[in-house]
N, C-alpha and C positions, 0 to 999 in steps of 0.2 A: 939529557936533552929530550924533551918533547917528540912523539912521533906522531907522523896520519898519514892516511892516503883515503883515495876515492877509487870505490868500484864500483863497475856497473854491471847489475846483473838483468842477463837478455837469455831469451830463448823461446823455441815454439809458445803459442798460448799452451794455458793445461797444465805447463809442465811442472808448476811447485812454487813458481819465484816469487810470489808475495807469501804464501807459508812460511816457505824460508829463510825470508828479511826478518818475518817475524819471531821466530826461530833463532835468529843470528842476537837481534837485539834484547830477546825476552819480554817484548811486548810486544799486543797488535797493533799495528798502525797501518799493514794494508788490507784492505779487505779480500776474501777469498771466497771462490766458488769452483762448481766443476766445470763452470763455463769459458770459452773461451771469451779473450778481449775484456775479463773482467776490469784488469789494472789499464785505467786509459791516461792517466798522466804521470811523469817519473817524480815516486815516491823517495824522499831521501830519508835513511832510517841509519840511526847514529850507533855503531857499537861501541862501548867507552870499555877500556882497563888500563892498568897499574899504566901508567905515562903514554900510555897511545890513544886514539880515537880511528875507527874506518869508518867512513861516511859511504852509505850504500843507495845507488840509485837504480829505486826499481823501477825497471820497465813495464811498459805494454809488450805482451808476444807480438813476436815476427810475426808477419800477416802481411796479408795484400788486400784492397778492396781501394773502392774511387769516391767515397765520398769525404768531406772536405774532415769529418771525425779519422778515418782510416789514415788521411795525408797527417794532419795532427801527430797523432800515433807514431806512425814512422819514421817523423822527423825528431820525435821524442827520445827514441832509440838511440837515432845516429847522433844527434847532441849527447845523450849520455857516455854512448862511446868516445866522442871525441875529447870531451876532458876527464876520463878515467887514467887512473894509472894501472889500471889494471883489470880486465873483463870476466866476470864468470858466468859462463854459461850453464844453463840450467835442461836438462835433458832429461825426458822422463822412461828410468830403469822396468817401469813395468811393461812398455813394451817394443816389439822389436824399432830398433832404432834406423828407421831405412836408409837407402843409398840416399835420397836427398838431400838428406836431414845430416849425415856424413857428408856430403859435400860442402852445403852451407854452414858450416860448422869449420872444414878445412878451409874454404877460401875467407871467411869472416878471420880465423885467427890468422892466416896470409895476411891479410891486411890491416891486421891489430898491430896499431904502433908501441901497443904495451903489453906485457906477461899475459898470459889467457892463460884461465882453468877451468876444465870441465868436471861441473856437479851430475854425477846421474843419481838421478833422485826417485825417491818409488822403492828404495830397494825393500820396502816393507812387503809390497806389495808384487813383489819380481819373482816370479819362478828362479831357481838357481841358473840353472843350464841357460836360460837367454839370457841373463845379468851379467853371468862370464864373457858368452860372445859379446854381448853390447860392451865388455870392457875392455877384451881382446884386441876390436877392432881400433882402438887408440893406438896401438901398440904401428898401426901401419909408418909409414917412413914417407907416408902424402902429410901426418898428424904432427911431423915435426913442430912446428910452429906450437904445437899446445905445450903448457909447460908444466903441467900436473893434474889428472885426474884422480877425482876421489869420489869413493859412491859413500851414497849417503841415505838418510831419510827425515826430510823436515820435520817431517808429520811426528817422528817418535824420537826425534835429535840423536837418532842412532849416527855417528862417527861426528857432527860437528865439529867436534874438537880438533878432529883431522883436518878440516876443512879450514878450522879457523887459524889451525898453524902455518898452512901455504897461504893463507891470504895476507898474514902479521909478515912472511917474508918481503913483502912491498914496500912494509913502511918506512917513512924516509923522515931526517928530521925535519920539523916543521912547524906554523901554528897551529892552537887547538881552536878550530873552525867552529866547533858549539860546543856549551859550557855543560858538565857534566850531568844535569837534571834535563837536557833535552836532549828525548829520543828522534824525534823528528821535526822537520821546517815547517810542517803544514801546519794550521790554526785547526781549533776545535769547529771553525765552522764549517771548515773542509772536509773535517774528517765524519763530523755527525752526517752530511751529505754521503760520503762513500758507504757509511755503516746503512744508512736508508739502503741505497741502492742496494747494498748485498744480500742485504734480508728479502728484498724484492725480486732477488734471483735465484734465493736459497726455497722461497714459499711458492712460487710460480711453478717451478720446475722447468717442464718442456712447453706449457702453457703459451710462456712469452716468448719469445725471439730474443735476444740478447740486447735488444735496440730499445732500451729503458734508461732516459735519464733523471734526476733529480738536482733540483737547484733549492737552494735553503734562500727563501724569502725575507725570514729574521730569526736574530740567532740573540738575543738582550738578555742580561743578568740582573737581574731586580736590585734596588739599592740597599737592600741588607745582607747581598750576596750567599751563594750557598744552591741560588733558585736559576735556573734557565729557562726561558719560552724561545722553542723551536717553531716557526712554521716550514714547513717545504712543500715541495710541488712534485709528483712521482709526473713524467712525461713519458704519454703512449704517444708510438708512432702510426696507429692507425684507432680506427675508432668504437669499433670490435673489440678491441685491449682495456678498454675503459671499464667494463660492466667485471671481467674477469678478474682485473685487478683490485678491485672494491670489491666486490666477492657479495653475494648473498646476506642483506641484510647490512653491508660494510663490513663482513666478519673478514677476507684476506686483507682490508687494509689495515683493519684494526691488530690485526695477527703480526703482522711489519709494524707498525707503530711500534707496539709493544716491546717486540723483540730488540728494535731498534735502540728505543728510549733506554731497557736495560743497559746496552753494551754502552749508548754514549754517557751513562750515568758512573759505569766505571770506569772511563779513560778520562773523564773530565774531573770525575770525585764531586760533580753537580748532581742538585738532584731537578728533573727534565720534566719537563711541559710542552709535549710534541702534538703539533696538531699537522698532519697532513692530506693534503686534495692532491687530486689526476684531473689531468689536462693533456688533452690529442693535441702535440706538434706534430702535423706527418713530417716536416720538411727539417724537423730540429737537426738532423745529423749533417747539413746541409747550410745551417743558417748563421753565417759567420755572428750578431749579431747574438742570439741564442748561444751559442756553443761558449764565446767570450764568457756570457754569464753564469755559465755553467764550469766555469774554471779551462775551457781549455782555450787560450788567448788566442787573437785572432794573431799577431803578428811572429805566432810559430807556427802557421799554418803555410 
């Protein structure tokens, strides 16, 4: 018999969780930075083996903020939790892991109607001595409710496999929800959007602010297929971000092009014709209207 389940994997920004999808499934499908709020919609990424599928839905980090992007976000979260069969949290082992961050952690898995397990991740990157205490402190008897920690490291798929065996304890029999060639639900046009933006946070650095969005304007395959024309739109939210982002000459936009056009040339197996412009919406994170066209729908807001 057939097996799946659905996890959702949630945890501070920063802390790994699209690495690690990607990592889980062996391809990229979310984009990654060392910024937070990178991941703003839940990403679902498919792991397939011998008669099972996990269907993983990545989150946005835990965060607070008021604008109608940040509300989006957090409702994205609590939707994933709500139909998982099972929660993994994503914890970052390189550093100390504060009281907070232990509390919202025990009262999330309180309230987790399904299995919770915590990932602490980083351990590449972890001094010894605070990796043990950050995994010591599970061990409390407020941590009941967690039902398995495992340290790990996305980045260098150090213990994975650990990981992937408490997550297979989930699966239940069931249908196979996507058919063995898809790794993810998102289209190529979504995803050429996400890889724009992340190069645009990877070249910027501390430059930008986090508050850059991107909307793909046309996304066509020529009739003898093999060929794509990309246009997109990089959005600054003020107007001072404009001249930074186009760079000298156009060399940082052209730098993201570039960088872009490679990565969407080998997840699509296309070969790319990307043309992108910048355009000041100050009010984009705010503008139901905007944001819909930007993937993040108004009627989960």
């Amino acid at each position: 018999m057939y097996k799946s389940c659905f996890v959702s994997i949630i945890g501070k920004p920063n802390a790994g969780k699209s690495t690690l999808l990607n990592t889980l499934i062996g391809q990229k499908i979310s984009i990654v930075s060392w910024r937070p709020q990178t991941t703003r919609n839940i990403i679902t990424g498919v792991m397939h083996g011998e008669g099972y599928q996990i269907v993983f839905l990545d989150t946005p980090g835990i965060q607070h903020g008021k604008s109608l992007l940040n509300e989006y976000m957090s409702k994205s979260v609590r939707t994933a939790r709500a139909g998982a069969d099972a929660t993994l949290y994503v914890a970052d082992g390189s550093k100390r892991i504060d009281e907070d961050e232990y509390i919202q952690i025990q009262r999330t898995a309180d309230a987790a109607k399904a299995p919770f397990i915590v990932a602490v991740n980083k351990t590449d990157a972890a001094d010894r001595e605070l990796l043990v205490k950050n995994l010591l402190r599970f061990n409390d008897a407020d941590m009941k409710r967690v039902t398995a920690v495992v340290p790990i490291s996305a980045l260098k798929g150090a213990n994975i496999d650990a990981l992937k065996s408490e997550l297979k304890k989930f699966l239940k029999e069931g249908g196979e929800y996507y058919s063995e060639d898809m790794i993810t639900d998102k289209n190529l046009r979504f995803l050429a959007g996400e890889i724009i933006r992340e190069k645009a946070l990877l070249y910027l650095e501390r430059e930008i602010p986090h508050g850059v969005g991107v909307g793909i304007t046309r996304y066509t395959l020529r009739g003898d297929g093999g060929i794509a024309d990309i246009e997109a739109e990089i959005l600054a939210e003020k107007q001072s971000h404009k001249p930074i982002i186009i760079g000298k000459g156009g060399a940082m936009l052209k730098k993201i092009a570039s960088a872009a056009r490679r990565d969407i040339e080998k997840i699509s197996g296309e070969r790319v014709f990307l043309r992108i412009w910048v355009k000041v919406r100050e009010d984009w994170q705010d503008n139901y209207s905007l944001l819909k066209e930007l993937g993040y729908d108004k009627k989960d807001i």
